[in-house]
C-alpha positions, 0 to 999 in steps of 0.5 A, spaced: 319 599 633 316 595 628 318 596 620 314 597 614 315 598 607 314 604 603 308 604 599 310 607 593 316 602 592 311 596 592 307 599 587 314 600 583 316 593 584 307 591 582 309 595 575 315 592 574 313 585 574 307 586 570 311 589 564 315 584 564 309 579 563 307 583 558 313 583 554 313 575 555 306 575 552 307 579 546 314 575 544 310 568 546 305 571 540 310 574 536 314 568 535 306 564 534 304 569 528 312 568 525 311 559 525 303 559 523 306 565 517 312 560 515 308 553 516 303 557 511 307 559 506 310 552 506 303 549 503 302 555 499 309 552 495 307 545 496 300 547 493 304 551 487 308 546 485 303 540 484 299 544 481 304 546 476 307 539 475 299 537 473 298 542 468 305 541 465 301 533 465 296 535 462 299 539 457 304 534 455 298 530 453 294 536 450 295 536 442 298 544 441 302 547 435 305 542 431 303 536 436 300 530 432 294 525 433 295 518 432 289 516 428 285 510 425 282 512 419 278 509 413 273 511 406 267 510 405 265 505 400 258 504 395 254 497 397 247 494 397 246 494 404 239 490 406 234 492 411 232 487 416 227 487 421 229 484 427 224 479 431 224 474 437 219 467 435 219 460 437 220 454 433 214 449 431 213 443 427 209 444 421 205 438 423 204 434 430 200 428 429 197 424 436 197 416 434 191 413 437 188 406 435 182 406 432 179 400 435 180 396 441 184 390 442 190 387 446 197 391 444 201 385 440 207 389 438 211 395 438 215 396 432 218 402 432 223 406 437 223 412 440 226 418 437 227 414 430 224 417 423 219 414 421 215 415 413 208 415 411 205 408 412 210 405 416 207 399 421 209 403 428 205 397 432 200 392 431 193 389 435 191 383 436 186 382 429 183 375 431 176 378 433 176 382 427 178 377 422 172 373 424 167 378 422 171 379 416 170 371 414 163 372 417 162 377 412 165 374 406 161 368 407 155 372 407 156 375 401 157 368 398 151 365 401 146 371 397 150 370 392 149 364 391 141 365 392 141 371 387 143 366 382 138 361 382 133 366 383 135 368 376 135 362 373 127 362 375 125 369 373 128 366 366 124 359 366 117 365 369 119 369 363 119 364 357 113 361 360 109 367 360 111 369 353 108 361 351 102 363 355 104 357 361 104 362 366 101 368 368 105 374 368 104 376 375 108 371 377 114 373 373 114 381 375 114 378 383 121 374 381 123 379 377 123 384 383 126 378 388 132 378 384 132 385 385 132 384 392 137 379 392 142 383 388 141 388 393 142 385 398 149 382 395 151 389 395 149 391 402 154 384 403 160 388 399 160 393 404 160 389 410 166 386 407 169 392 406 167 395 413 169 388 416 176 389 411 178 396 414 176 394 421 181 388 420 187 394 418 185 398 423 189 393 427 195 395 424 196 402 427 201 405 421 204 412 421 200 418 417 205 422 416 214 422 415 217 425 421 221 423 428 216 419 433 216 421 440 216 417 447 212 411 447 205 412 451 204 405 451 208 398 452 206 391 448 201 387 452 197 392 454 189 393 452 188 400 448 182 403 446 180 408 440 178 412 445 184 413 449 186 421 449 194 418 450 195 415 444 200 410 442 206 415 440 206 422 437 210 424 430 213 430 429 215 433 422 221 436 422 222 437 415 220 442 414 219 446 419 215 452 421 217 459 426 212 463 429 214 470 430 212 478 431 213 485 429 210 491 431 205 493 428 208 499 425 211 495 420 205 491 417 205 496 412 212 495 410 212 488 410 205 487 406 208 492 401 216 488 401 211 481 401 207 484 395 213 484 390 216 478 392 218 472 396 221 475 403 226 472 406 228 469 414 233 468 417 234 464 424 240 466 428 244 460 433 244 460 441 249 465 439 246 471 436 250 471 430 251 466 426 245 465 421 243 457 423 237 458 417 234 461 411 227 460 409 221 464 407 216 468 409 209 464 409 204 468 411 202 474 416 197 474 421 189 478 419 189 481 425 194 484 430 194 482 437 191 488 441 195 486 448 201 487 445 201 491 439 204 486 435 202 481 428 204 475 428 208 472 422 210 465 420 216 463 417 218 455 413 225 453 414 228 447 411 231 445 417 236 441 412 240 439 419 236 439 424 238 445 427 232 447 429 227 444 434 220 445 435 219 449 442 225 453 441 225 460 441 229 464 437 232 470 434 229 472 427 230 477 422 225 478 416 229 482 409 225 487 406 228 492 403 235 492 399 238 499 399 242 499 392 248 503 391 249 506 399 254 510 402 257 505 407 262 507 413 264 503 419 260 505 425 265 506 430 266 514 425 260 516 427 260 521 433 254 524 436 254 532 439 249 537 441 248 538 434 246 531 431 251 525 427 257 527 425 264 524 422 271 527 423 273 528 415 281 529 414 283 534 409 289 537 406 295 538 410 292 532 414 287 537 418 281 535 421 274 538 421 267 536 424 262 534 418 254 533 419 252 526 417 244 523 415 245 516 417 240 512 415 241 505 419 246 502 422 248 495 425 254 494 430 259 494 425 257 497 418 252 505 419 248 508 412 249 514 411 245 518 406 248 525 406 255 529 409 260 524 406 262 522 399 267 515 397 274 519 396 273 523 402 276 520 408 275 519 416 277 519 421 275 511 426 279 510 432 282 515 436 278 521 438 280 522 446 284 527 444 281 529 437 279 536 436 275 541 430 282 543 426 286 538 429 293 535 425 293 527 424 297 522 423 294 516 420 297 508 422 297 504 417 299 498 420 295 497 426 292 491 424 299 488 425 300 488 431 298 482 436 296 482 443 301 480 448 297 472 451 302 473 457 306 478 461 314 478 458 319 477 463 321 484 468 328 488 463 327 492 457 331 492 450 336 487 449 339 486 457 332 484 458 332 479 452 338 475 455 335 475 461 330 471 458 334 467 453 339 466 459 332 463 464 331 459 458 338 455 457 338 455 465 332 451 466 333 446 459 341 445 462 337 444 469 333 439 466 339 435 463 343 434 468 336 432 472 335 427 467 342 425 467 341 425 475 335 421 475 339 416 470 345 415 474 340 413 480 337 408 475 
């Protein structure tokens, strides 16, 4: 007889087991929710304590209570300030002759080298005057030949004039004499100016300087056949003394440099290859009748005397052109200025060392130097360098002896205070010790 289990007891032993799956699974889940809870809060501290130790930063670089600013601080000052005009140009020779030959002939000599400063007048080559020392003598000759027939045709018009007032000649005969001399006079005339023709020709063979300046490269070598008609020419001559720039500037300011020129001579400075350093001064000359439509600007030209030849034609060059004096003017230092939603302002100091935001009209400003025309007065003082942490009723202190200070040229030795100043004395005395006894060395293997 076979045996089988009671239903109801399966069912108890099914129940059984699922309850304790069920209670494996809630303790499973329990203990998750426990570490994911503990794993937060851990973040949550790290979190609070990072921000906190940011905001103690941040408050210990912050000015609060009776914390002080350490400023530079400076007073305005009265000055006449100009007022320039800036401009780009190009440097060009006042005058830039080509010397050609003005006859033809063989190139004899050359008598000046290249690059040299020659004056007016100076023989810079010669061309063979044989041909036209000919015609010279030709035409010498020429008048002396005439000549000579004028003077017996004077002595005949005397003889014709007494024999026609002793009734011995005719008259007629003396009027055809008489205009013969005036003929051959004339032609005597006509004589002197073949002579003087023929005697410029004979100069022309010398090929002389028409002006002082520096003569440029040779065109043409000794031995060669020039011609007055050769574009070329022998050398080109240049004057650098003294010497002119082309500049521009909008045309917006015709107006007020016309008006600065009207009352008296402008002056033009040139700056060097640094834009700083003024390598000119000179004068304006004259300004252009017409404004450049394709840019808008007039063109002005300006003498220098280039007194050491700093200035080379060719050469671009910054300009600035002085048309204004601003007399007696309020000057601060450009880095005071400040600028915010509501225009310039300057930080003022006060009493008590308190400072307050004050508006400023500039009126111009370079790098170094600003104008201002209203906001300041000379016995207030401002504030120049510091304003990271400067804010409106700030308390400052003002250093007085920043300008002593000198940069570091190289990085000191590792150890602070006087530990670190012996190491370093002690580096120095081992290393002079060192290289005695290398030299006491290199002397006993001598």
């Amino acid at each position: 007889m076979l045996f089988k289990p009671d239903l109801n007891e399966k069912a108890k032993n099914l129940n059984k087991a699922a309850s304790e799956g069920f209670a494996r699974l809630a303790s499973s889940a329990k203990r998750r929710t426990v570490s994911i809870a503990v794993a937060a809060l851990i973040v949550v501290g790290v979190a609070y304590i990072v921000w906190s130790l940011f905001n103690q930063t941040v408050s210990s670089n912050r000015p609060q209570g009776g914390l002080t600013v350490p400023v530079l601080a400076a007073s305005p000052r009265i000055e006449d300030v100009p007022v320039y005009l800036d401009g780009v140009g190009t440097v060009r020779a006042l005058n830039n002759v080509t010397v050609r030959a003005q006859v033809d002939g063989k190139l004899l000599s050359v008598n000046f080298k290249e690059g040299q400063d020659v004056k007016a007048g100076d023989v810079l080559a010669e061309i063979d005057p044989a041909i036209y020392k000919a015609q010279f003598d030709q035409a010498v000759a020429k008048k002396a030949q005439d000549e000579a027939t004028l003077s017996n045709a004077r002595i005949d018009l005397g003889r014709y004039q007494q024999l026609a007032l002793a009734k011995a000649g005719s008259a007629q005969q003396a009027d055809t004499q008489r205009a013969t001399v005036a003929n051959l006079e004339a032609l005597v005339k006509s004589d002197q100016a073949a002579i003087d023709n023929a005697q410029a020709t004979l100069g022309y063979t010398k090929v002389v300087a028409p002006l002082s300046g520096r003569a440029g490269l040779r065109q043409v070598d000794q031995g060669n056949i020039v011609h007055a008609s050769d574009a070329t020419g022998v050398v080109v001559i240049t004057q650098l003394q003294p010497i002119g720039v082309w500049f521009s500037l909008p045309q917006q300011q015709i107006v007020r440099v016309n008006s600065a020129s009207g009352v008296g001579t402008l002056a033009v400075d040139v700056f060097a290859n640094d834009g700083k350093t003024v390598a000119d001064t000179g004068t304006l000359t004259a300004v252009d009748n017409q404004v450049d439509q394709t840019t808008g600007t007039v063109k002005l030209k300006a003498e220098f005397p280039n007194g050491s030849f700093q200035l080379w034609p060719g050469q671009f060059v910054n300009v600035r052109l002085k048309v204004q004096t601003l007399e007696k003017a309020i000057v601060v230092p450009t880095a005071s200025v400040q600028r915010g939603p509501g225009g310039t302002f300057v930080y003022v100091i006060g009493d008590g060392d308190i400072v307050n935001a004050r508006v400023v009209t500039v009126v111009q400003q370079n790098e170094k130097d600003a104008v201002i025309a209203s906001g300041v007065n000379v016995s207030d003082r401002i504030v120049t360098t510091g304003f990271a942490n400067l804010a409106e009723g700030s308390k400052v202190t003002i250093s007085q002896n920043y300008q002593e200070t000198t940069p570091d040229l190289a990085p000191r030795a590792k150890g602070g205070g006087q530990k670190g100043e012996k190491r370093r004395q002690k580096t120095q005395d081992g290393a002079a010790t060192g290289g005695q006894k290398t030299d006491s060395g290199a002397k006993s293997s001598q």
